[in-house]
C-alpha positions in Angstrom: 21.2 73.5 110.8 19.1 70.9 113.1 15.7 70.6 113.8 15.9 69.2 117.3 14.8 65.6 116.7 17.1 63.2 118.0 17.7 60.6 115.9 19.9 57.7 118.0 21.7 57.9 121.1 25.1 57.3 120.9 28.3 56.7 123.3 31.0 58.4 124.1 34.0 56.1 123.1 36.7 58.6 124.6 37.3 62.1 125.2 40.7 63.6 125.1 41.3 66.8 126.3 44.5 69.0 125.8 43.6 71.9 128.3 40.6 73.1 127.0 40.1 71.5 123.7 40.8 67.8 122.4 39.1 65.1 120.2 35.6 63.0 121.1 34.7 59.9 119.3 31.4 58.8 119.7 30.3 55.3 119.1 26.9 55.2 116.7 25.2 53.6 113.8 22.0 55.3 112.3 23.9 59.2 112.3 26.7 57.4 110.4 24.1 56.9 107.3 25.4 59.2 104.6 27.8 60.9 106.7 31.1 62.1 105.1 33.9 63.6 106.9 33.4 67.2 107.1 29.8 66.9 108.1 27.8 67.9 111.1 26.4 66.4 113.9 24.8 67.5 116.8 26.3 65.8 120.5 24.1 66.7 122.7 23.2 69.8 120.8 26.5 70.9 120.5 27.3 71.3 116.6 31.0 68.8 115.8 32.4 68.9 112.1 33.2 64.5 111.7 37.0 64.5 111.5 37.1 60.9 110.6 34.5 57.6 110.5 34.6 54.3 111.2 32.1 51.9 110.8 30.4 51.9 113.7 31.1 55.7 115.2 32.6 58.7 114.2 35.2 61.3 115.7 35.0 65.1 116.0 37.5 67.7 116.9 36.5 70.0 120.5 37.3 73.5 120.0 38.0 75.2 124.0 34.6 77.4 123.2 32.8 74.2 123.1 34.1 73.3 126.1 33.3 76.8 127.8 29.8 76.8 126.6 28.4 73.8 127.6 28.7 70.3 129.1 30.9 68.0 126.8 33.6 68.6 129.3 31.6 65.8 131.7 31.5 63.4 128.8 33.3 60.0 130.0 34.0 57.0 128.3 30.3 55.6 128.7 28.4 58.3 129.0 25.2 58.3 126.3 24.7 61.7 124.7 21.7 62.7 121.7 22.5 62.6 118.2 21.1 64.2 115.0 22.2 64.9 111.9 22.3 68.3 110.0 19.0 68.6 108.5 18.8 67.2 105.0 17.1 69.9 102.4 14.4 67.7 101.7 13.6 66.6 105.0 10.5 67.3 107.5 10.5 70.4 109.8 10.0 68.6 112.9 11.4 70.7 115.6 12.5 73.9 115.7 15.1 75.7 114.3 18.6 75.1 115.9 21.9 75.8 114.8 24.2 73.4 117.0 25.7 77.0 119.1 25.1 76.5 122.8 24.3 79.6 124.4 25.2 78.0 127.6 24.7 75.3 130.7 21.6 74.8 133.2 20.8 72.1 136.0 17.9 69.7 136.2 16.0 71.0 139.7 13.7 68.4 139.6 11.7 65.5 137.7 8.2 65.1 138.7 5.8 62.6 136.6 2.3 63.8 135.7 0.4 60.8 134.6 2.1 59.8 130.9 4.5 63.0 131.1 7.3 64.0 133.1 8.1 67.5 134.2 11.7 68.7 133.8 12.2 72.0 135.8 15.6 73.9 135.1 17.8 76.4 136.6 19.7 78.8 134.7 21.3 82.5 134.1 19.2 85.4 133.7 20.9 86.1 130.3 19.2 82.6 128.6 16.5 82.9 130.7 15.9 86.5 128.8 14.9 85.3 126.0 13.0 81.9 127.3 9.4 82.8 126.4 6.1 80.7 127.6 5.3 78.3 124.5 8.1 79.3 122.9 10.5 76.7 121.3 14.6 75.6 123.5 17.0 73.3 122.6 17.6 70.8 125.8 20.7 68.8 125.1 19.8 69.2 121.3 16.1 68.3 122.0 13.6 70.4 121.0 11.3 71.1 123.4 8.1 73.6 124.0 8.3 75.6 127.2 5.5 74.9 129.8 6.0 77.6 132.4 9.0 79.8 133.4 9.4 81.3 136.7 12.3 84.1 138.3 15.2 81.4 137.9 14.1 79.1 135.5 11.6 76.8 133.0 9.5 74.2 132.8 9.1 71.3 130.0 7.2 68.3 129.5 8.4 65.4 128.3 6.1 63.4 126.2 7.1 59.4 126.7 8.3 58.9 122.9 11.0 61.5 124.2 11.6 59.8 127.1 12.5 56.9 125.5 14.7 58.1 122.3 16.6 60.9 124.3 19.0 60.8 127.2 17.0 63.5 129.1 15.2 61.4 131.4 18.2 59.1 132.2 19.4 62.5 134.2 18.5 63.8 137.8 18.5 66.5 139.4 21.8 68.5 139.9 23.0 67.0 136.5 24.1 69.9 133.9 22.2 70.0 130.2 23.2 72.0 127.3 21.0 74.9 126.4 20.8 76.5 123.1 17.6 79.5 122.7 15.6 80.2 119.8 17.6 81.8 117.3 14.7 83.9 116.2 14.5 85.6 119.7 18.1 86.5 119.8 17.7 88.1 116.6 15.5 90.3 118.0 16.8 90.9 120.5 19.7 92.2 118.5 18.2 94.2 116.5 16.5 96.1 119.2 19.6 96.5 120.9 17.7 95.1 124.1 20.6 94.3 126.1 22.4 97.6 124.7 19.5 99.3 126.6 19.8 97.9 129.7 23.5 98.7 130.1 23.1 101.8 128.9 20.7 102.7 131.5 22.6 100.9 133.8 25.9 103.1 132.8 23.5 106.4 133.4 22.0 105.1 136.8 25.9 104.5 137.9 27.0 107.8 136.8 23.9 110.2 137.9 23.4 108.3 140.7 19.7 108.6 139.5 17.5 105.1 139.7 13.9 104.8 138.9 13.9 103.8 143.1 15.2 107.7 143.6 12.9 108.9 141.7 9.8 106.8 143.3 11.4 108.0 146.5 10.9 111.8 145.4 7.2 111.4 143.9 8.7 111.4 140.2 
């Protein structure tokens, strides 16, 4: 489990893909404190199991899910991504909580400063933006962040300057793809209400009936 605070920004040695799935190593220094082989850190929120260590950076295996879900697939030798370490049993709460499983991708649509902040807009899919709450807590490229505004196609952040400066996020522009991971609470709830069961199910009855609330209205119902 994370918490969303970054803790260094690393960069990306190599990537080697084999189709779908391959190896990243990831130069680093502060993650490496402690760190065993068989531990987890978060790449840009994305959740790798260290398959070996070297004194100044670490290597993880990339499952093809991985690189389905989100945006390793971009990483080039070069490229900077966020790191943090699993979340030590004795350590502060920060952030929120995150689990390292990216629900999926979005794009930056725009960065727009407002005096010390800057405002991060997003586009996404309907299915993360579900569950994508005003003040609620999301996981931006394994930063958490508190939502400022959501609109039809997508949210709003602001990005305090001590972000700014220890994250990657800024260093982005707009068209540029960002890993998104929702509150895990939320989709637990959603679960257990079966919300999305619902809507398919009503969908499946509207298809078969050929009755939708807009023939109804149509009729006076």
């Amino acid at each position: 489990m994370f918490t969303g605070i970054v803790e260094e920004v690393g960069k990306v040695r190599y990537i080697q893909l084999n189709g779908n799935s391959g190896v990243l190593a990831v130069k680093a220094a502060k993650v490496l404190e402690g760190t065993k082989i068989g531990d987890s850190i978060a790449v840009n929120g994305v959740c790798l199991t260290v398959t070996s260590l070297q004194p100044d950076g670490f290597t993880a295996d990339v499952m093809a899910e991985t690189i389905r879900r989100s945006s390793l697939g971009n990483c080039k030798i070069g490229s900077y991504v966020n790191l943090e370490r699993a979340m030590a049993a004795d350590g502060r709460f920060g952030g929120h909580i995150v689990s390292g499983h990216i629900d999926g991708t979005g794009v930056i649509r725009s960065m727009i400063q407002e005096e010390n902040a800057v405002w991060v807009s997003i586009k996404t899919s309907q299915r993360i933006l579900d569950l994508i709450v005003e003040k609620g807590s999301v996981c931006i490229d394994g930063i958490s962040l508190t939502v400022a505004k959501v609109d039809d196609e997508g949210f709003q952040v602001s990005v305090i300057p001590h972000t700014g400066e220890e994250t990657i996020l800024l260093k982005k522009a707009s068209g540029d793809l960002v890993n998104l991971e929702n509150d895990i609470i939320g989709k637990y709830v959603e679960k257990l209400m079966g919300i999305g069961k619902k809507e398919e199910s009503k969908l499946e009855h509207e298809k078969k009936t050929g009755i939708t609330m807009e023939f109804l209205e149509e009729f006076g119902f």
